[in-house]
Every structure is written in C-alpha cells, then in structure tokens.
Backbone bond lengths (Angstrom), bond angles and torsions (degrees), N, CA, C in turn:
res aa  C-N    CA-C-N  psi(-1)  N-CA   C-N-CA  omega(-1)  CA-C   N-CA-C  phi
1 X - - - 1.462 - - 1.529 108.40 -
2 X 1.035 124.74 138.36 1.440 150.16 -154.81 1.715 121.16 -116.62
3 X 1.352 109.56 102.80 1.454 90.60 -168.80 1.670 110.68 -114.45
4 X 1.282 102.58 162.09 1.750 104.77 -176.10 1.722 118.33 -141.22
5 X 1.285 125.06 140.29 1.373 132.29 -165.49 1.164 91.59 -96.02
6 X 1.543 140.98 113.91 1.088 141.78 147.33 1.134 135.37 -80.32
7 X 1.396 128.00 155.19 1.642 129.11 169.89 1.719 94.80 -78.80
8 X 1.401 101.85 148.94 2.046 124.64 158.52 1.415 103.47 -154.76
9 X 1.217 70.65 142.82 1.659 84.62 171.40 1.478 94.64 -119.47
10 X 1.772 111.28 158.60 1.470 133.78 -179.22 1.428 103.39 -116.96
11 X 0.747 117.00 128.00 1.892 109.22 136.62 1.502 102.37 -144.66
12 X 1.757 106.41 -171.99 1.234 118.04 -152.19 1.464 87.82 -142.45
13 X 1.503 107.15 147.56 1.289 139.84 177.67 1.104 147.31 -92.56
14 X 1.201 154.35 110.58 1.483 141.77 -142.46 1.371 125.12 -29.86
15 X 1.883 103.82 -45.14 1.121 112.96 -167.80 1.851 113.53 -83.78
16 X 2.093 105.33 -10.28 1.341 102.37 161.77 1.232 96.32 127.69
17 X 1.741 126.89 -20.61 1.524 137.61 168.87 1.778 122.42 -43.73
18 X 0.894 101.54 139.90 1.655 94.13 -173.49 1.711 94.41 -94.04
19 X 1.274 98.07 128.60 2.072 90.12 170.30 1.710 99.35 -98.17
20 X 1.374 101.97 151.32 1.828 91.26 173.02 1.599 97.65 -138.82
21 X 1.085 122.27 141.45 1.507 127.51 -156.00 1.577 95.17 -148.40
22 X 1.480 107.13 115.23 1.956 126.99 165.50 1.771 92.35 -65.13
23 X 1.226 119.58 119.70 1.395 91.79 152.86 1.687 128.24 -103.32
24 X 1.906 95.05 13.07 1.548 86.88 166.94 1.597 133.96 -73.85
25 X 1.384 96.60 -14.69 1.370 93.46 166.56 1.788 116.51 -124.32
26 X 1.102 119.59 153.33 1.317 117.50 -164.22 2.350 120.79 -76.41
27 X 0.708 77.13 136.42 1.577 71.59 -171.61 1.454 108.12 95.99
28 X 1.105 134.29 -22.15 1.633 141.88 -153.31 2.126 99.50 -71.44
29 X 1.173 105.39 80.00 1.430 90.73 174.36 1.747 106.35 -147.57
30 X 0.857 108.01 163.64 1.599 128.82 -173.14 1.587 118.31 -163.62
31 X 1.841 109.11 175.98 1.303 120.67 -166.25 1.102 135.20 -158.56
32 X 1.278 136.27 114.66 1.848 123.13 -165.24 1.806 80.58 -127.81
33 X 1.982 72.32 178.19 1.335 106.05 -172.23 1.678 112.80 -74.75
34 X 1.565 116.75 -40.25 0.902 131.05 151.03 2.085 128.93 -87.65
35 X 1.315 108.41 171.41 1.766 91.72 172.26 1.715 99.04 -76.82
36 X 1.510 138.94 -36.76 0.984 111.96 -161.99 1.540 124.47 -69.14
37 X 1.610 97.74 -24.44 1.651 112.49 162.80 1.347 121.91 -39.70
38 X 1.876 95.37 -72.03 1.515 100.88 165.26 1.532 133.04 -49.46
39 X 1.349 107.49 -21.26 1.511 103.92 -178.51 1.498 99.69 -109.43
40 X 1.504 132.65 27.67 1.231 140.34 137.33 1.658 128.08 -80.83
41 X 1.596 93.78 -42.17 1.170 92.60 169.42 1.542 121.53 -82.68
42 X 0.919 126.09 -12.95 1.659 130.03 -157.50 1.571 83.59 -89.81
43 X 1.311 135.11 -22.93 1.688 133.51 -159.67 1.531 85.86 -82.51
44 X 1.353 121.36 -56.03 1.722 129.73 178.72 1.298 105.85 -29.35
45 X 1.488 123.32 -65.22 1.447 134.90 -140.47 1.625 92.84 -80.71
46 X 1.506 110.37 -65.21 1.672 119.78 164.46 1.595 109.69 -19.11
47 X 1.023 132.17 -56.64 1.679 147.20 -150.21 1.885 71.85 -88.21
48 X 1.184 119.21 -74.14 1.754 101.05 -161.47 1.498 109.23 -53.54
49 X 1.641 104.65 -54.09 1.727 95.72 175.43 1.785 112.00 -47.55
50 X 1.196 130.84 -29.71 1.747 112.85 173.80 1.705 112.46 -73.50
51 X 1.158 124.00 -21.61 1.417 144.82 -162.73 1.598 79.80 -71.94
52 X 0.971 110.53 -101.33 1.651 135.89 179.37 1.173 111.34 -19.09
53 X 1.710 130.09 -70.23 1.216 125.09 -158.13 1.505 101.91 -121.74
54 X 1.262 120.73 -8.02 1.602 105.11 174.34 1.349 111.89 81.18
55 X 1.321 111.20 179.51 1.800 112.21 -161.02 1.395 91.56 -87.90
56 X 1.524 125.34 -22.78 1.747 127.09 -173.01 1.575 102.49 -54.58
57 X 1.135 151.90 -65.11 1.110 151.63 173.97 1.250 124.63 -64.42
58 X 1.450 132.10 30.18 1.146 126.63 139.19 1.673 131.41 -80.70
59 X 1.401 95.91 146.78 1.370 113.58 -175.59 1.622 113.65 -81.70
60 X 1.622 110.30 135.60 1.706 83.29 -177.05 1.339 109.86 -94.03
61 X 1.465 120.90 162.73 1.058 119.61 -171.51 1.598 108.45 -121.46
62 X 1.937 106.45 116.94 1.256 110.79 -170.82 1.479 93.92 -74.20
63 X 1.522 131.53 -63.58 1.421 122.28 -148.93 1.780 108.26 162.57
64 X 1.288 104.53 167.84 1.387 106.31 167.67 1.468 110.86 -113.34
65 X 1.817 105.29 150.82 1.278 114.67 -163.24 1.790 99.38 -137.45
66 X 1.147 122.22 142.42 1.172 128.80 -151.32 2.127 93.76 -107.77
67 X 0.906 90.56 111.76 2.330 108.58 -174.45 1.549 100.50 -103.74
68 X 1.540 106.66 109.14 1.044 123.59 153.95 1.639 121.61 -75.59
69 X 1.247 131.23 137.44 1.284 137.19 -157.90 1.805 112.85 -161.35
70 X 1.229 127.31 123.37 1.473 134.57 159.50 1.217 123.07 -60.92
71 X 0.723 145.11 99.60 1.774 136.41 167.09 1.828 117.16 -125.35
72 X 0.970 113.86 143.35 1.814 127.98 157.79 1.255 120.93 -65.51
C-alpha cells in the first residue's frame, strides 16, 4: 500500500458547507457539514479519481499565490 501527501484546498459556502477540492486531479471536489466530513469525503472521491485515471493524469501542482486586484 502506497501512500501520498496531497494538496486541498477548503473553503466555505454561504450556507456554512465546507467545499474541499484536490486540484491535482481535475473535477476532484467534494463537501461536508463539518471540514472533517469534507476531508472524509474528498479522501473517497481521490481513491475513485486513482481507480479511474491512474497516477498518468495528474496535474502538477505548483502552489498558491496570493492576486491583488481593484474592483467596484
């Protein structure tokens, strides 16, 4: 058995839901009521995205970068 440290990202939703999103692979996202939910379920979806497409279709993941921007 084979293990791997992934990147997720969280955020939260109007109604208070945590979303948690792999962005190494595409589509890979999920959501609980709590984060540990969400980061129960997001482990599920991960395990099908390797099932399905294999380690060949991962995306690499440089990092997050913080964008300053003006708007009205």
């Amino acid at each position: 058995m084979k293990k791997a440290h992934l990147p997720i990202i969280i955020e939260q939703d109007e109604e208070g839901y945590f979303i948690v999103s792999c962005p190494l692979f595409k589509g890979c996202h999920s959501y609980g009521k709590t984060i540990e939910e969400a980061l129960e379920n997001i482990k599920e979806v991960i395990e099908m995205c390797l099932e399905e497409k294999g380690t060949e279709e991962i995306n690499r993941f440089i990092g997050f970068r913080d964008l300053e921007i003006e708007y009205v």
